[in-house]
MMTF fields as JSON, N, C-alpha, C and O atoms, coordinates in Angstrom:
{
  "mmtfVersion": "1.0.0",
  "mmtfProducer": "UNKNOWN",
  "numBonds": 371,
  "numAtoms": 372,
  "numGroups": 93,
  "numChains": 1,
  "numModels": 1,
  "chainsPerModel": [1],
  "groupsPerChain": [93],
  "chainIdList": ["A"],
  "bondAtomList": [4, 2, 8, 6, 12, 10, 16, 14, 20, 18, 24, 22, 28, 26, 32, 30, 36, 34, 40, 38, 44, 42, 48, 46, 52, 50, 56, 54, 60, 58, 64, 62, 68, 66, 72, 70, 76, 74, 80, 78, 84, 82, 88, 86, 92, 90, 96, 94, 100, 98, 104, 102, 108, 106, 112, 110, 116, 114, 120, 118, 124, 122, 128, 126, 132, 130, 136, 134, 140, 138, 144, 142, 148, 146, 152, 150, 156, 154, 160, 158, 164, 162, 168, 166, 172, 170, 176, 174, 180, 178, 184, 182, 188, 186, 192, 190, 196, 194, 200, 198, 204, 202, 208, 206, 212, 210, 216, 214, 220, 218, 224, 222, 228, 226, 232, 230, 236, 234, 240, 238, 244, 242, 248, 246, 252, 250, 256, 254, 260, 258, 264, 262, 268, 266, 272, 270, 276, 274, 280, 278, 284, 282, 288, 286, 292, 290, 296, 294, 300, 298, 304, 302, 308, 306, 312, 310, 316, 314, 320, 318, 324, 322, 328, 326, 332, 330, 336, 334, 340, 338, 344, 342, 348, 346, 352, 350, 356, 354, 360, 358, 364, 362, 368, 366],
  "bondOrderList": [1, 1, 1, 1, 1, 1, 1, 1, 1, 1, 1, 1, 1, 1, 1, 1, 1, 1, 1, 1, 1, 1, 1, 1, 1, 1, 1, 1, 1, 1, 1, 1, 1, 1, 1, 1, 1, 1, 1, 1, 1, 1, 1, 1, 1, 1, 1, 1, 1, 1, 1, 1, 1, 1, 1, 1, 1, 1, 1, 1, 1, 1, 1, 1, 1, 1, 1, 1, 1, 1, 1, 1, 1, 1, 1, 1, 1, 1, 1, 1, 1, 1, 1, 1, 1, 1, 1, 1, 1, 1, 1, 1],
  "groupList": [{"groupName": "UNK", "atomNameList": ["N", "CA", "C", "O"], "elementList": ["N", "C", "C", "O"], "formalChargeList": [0, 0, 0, 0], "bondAtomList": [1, 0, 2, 1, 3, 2], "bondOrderList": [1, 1, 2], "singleLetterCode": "X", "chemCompType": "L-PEPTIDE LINKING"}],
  "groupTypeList": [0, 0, 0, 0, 0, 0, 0, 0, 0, 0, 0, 0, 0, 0, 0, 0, 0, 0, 0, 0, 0, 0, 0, 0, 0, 0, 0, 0, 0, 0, 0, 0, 0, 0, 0, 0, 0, 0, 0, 0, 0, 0, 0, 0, 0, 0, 0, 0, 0, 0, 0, 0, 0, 0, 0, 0, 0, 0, 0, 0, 0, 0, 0, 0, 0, 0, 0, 0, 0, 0, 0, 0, 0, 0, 0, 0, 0, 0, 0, 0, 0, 0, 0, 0, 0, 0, 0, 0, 0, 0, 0, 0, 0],
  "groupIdList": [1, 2, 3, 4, 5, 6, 7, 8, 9, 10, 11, 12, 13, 14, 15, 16, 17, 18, 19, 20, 21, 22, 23, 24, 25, 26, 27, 28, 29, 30, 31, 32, 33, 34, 35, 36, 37, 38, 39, 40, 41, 42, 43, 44, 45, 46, 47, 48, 49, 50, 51, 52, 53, 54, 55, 56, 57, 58, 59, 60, 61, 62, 63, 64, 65, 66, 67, 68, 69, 70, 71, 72, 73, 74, 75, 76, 77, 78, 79, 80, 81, 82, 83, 84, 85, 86, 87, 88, 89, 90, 91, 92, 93],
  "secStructList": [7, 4, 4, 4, 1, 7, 7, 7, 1, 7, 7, 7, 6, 6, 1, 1, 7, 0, 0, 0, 0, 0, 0, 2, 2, 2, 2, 2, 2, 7, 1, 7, 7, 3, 3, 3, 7, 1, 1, 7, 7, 2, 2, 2, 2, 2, 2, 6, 2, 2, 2, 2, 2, 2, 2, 2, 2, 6, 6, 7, 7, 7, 3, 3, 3, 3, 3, 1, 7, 7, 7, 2, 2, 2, 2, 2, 2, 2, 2, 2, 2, 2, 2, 6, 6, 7, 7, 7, 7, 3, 3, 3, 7],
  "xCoordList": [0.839, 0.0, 0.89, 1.843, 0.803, 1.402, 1.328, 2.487, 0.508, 0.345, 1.413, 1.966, 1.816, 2.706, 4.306, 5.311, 4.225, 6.04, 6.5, 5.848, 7.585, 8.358, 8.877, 10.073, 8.085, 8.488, 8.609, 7.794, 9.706, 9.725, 8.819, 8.051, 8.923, 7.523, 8.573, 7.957, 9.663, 10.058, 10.996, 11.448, 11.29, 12.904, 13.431, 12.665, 14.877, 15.189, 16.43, 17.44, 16.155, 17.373, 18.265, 18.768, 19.114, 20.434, 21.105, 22.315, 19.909, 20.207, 20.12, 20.78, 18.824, 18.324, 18.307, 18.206, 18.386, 17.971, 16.763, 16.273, 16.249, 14.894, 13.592, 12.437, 14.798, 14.675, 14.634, 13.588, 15.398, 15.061, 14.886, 14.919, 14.674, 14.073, 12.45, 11.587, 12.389, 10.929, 10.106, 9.4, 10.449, 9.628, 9.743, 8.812, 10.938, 10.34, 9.52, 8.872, 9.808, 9.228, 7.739, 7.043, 6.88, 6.02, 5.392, 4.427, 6.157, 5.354, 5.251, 4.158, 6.493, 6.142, 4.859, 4.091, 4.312, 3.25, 1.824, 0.813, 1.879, 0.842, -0.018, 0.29, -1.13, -2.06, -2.249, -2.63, -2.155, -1.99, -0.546, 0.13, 0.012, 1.287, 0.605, 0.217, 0.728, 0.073, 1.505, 2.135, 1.762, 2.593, 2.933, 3.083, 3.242, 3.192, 4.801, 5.195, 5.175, 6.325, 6.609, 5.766, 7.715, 8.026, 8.906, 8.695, 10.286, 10.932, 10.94, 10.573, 11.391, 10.859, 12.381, 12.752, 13.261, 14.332, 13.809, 13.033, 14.385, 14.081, 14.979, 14.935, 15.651, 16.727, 16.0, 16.556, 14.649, 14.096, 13.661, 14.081, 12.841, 12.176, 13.128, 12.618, 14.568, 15.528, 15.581, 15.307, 15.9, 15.524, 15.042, 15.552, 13.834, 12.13, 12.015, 10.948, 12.88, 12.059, 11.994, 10.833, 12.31, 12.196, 10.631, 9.737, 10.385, 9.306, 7.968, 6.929, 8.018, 7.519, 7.112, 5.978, 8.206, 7.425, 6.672, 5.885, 6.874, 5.851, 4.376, 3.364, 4.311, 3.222, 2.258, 1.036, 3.186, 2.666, 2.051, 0.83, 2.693, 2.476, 1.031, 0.094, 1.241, -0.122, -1.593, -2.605, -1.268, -2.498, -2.569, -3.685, -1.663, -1.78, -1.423, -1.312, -1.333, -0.943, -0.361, -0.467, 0.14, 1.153, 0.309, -0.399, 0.611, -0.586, 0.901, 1.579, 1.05, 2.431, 1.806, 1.285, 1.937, 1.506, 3.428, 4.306, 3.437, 4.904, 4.814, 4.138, 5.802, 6.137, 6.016, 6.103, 5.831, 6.366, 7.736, 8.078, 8.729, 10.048, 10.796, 11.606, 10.534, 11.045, 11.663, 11.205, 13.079, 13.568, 12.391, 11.256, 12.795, 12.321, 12.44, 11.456, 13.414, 13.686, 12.825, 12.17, 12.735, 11.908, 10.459, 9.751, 10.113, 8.29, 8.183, 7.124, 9.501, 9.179, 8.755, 7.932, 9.389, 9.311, 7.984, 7.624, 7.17, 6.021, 5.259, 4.226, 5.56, 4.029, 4.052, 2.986, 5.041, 5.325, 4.664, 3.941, 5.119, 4.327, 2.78, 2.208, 2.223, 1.273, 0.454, -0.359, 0.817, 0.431, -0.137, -1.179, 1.428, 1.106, -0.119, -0.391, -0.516, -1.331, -0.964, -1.598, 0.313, 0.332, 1.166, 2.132, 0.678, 1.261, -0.1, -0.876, -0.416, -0.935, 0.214, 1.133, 0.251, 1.11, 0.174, -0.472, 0.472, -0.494, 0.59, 1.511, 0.494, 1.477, 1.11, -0.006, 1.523, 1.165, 2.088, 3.264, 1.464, 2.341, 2.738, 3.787],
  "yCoordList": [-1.174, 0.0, 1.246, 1.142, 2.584, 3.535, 4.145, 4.15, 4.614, 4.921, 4.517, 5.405, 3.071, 2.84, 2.928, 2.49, 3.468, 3.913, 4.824, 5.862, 4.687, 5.541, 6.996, 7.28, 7.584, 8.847, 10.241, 10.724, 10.937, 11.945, 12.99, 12.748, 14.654, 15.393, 15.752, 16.752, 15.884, 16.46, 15.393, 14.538, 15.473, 14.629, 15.612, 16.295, 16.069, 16.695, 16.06, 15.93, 15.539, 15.266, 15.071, 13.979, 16.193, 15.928, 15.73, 15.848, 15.282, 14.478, 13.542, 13.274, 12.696, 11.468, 11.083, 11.828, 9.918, 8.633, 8.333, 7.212, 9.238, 9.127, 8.006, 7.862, 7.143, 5.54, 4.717, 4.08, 4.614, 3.497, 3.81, 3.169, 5.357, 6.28, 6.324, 6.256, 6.466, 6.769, 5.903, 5.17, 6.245, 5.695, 3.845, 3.066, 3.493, 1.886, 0.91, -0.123, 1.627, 1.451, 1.893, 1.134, 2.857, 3.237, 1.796, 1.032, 1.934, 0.974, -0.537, -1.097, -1.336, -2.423, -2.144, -2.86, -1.579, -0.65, -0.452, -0.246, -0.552, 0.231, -1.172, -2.361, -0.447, -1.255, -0.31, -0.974, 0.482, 1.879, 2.222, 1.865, 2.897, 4.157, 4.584, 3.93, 6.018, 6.739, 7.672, 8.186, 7.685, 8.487, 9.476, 8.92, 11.226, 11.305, 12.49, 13.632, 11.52, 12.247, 13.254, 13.281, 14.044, 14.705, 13.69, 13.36, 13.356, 12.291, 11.038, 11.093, 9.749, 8.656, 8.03, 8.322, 6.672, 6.012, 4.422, 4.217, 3.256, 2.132, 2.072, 1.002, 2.823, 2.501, 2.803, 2.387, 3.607, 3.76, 2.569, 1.945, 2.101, 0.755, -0.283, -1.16, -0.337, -1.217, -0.611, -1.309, 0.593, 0.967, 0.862, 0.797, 0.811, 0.873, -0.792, -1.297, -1.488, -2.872, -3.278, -2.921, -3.678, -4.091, -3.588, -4.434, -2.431, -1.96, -2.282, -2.686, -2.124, -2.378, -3.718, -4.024, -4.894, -6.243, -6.367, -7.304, -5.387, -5.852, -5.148, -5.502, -4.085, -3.664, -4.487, -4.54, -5.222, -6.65, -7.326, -7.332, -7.753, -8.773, -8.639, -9.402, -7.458, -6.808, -6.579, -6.034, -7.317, -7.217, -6.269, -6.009, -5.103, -3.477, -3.71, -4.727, -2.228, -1.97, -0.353, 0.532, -0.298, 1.004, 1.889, 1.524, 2.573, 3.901, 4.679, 5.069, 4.705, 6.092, 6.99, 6.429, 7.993, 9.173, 9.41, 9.68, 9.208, 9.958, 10.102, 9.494, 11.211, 11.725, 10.485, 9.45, 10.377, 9.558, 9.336, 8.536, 10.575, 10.601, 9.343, 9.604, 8.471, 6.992, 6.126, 6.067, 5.411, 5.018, 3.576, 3.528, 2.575, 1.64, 0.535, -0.172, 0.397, -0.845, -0.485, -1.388, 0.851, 0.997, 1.009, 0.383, 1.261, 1.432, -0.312, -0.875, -1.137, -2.741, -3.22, -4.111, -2.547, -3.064, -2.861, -3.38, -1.764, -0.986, -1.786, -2.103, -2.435, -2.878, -4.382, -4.996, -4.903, -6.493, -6.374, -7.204, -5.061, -4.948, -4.745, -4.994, -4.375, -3.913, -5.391, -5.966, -5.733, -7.283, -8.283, -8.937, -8.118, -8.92, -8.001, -8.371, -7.073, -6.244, -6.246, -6.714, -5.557, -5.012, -3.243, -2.952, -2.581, -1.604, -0.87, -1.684, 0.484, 1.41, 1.996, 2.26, 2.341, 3.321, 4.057, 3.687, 5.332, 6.63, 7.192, 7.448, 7.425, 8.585, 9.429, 9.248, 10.889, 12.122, 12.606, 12.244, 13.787, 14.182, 15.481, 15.889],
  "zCoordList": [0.0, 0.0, 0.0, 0.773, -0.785, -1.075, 0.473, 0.889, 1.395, 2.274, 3.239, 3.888, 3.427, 4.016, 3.457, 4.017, 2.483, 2.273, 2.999, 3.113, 3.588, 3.877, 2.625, 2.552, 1.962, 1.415, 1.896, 2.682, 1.39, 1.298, 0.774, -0.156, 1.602, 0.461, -0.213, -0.583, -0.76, -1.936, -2.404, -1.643, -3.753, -4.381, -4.906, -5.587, -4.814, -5.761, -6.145, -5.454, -7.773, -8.69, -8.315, -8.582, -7.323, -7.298, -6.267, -6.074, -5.297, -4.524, -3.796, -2.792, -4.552, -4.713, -5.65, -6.625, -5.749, -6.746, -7.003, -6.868, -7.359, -7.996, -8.243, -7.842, -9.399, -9.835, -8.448, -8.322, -7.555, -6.959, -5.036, -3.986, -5.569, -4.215, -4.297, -3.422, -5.698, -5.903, -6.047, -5.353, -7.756, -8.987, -8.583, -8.788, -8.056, -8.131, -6.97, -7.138, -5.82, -4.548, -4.812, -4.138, -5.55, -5.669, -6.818, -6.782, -7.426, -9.211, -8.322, -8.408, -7.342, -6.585, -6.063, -6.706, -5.358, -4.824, -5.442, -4.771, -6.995, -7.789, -8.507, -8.592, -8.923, -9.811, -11.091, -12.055, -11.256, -12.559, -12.553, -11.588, -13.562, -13.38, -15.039, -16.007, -14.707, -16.028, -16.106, -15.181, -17.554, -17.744, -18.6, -19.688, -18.77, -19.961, -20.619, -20.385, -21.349, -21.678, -22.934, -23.831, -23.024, -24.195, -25.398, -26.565, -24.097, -24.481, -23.664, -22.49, -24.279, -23.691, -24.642, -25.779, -23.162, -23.538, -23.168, -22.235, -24.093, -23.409, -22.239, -21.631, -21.859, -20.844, -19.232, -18.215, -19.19, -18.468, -18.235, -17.261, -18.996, -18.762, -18.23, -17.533, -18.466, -17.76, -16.411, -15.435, -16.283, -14.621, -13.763, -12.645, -14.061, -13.435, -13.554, -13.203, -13.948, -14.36, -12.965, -12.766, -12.04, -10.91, -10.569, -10.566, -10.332, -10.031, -11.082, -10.559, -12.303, -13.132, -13.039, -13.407, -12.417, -12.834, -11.564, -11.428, -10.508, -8.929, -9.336, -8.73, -10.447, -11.015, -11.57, -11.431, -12.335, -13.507, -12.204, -12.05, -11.504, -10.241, -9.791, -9.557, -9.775, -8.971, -9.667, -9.225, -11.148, -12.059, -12.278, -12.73, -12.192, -12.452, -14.35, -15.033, -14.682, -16.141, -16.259, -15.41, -17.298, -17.346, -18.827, -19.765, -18.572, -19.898, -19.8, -18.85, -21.119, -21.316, -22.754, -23.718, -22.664, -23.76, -23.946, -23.127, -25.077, -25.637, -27.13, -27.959, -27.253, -28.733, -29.502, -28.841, -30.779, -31.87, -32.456, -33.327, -31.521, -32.41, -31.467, -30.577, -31.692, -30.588, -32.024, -33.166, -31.313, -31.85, -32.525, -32.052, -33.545, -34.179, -33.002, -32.783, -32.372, -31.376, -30.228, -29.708, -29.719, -28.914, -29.415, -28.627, -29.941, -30.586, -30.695, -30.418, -31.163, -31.435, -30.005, -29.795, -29.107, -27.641, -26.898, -25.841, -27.894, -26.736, -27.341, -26.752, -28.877, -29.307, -28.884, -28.855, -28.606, -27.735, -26.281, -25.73, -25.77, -24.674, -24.572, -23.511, -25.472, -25.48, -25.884, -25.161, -26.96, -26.957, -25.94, -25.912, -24.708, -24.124, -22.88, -21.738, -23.427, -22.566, -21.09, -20.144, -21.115, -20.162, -20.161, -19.455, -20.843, -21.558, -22.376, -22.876, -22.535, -22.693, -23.113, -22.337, -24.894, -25.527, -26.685, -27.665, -26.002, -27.099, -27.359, -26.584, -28.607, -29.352, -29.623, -30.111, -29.612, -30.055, -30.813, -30.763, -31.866, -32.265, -32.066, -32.565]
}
C-alpha cells in the first residue's frame, strides 16, 4: 500500500535517486502508473524494471503518452508490450 512507504515530500534530482528512491518502490506498490512524456528512452524501462514487474504482479498496467520521435527498437518493444497487454502506448504528435 502507497500509504505505508516511507516517502519523502520532496525529491530533488540531485540528490536522490529518484529511480530506486521513488519511482520503483512506488510501481512495486501500484495497480496503474500513467505516464506522460516529451521524451521517452528504453533505458528507463531497464531501470524501473524491478518496479515495473511488482506492477505486472499486482495485475496493475502502465498507460504512457509519448512523442512519436522513438527510436524503431523501442516502438518494437512498446508494441510487444502492449500485446502482451500489459502496456498502454499513445502517441502524439
Amino acid at each position: 500500500m502507497l500509504r505505508l512507504l516511507n516517502l519523502k515530500n520532496v525529491y530533488d534530482s540531485s540528490e536522490s535517486d529518484l529511480i530506486n528512491e521513488l519511482i520503483i518502490p512506488l510501481l512495486k506498490e501500484s495497480i496503474l502508473y500513467r505516464r506522460g512524456v516529451g521524451f521517452f528512452s528504453s533505458s528507463w524501462l531497464r531501470l524501473a524494471s524491478i518496479g515495473l514487474t511488482g506492477l505486472i504482479e499486482n495485475g496493475g498496467s502502465a498507460q504512457i503518452i509519448l512523442s512519436p520521435n522513438i527510436s524503431k527498437r523501442i516502438g518494437m518493444r512498446l508494441e510487444r508490450a502492449k500485446k502482451l497487454r500489459k502496456i498502454q502506448c499513445f502517441l502524439i504528435a
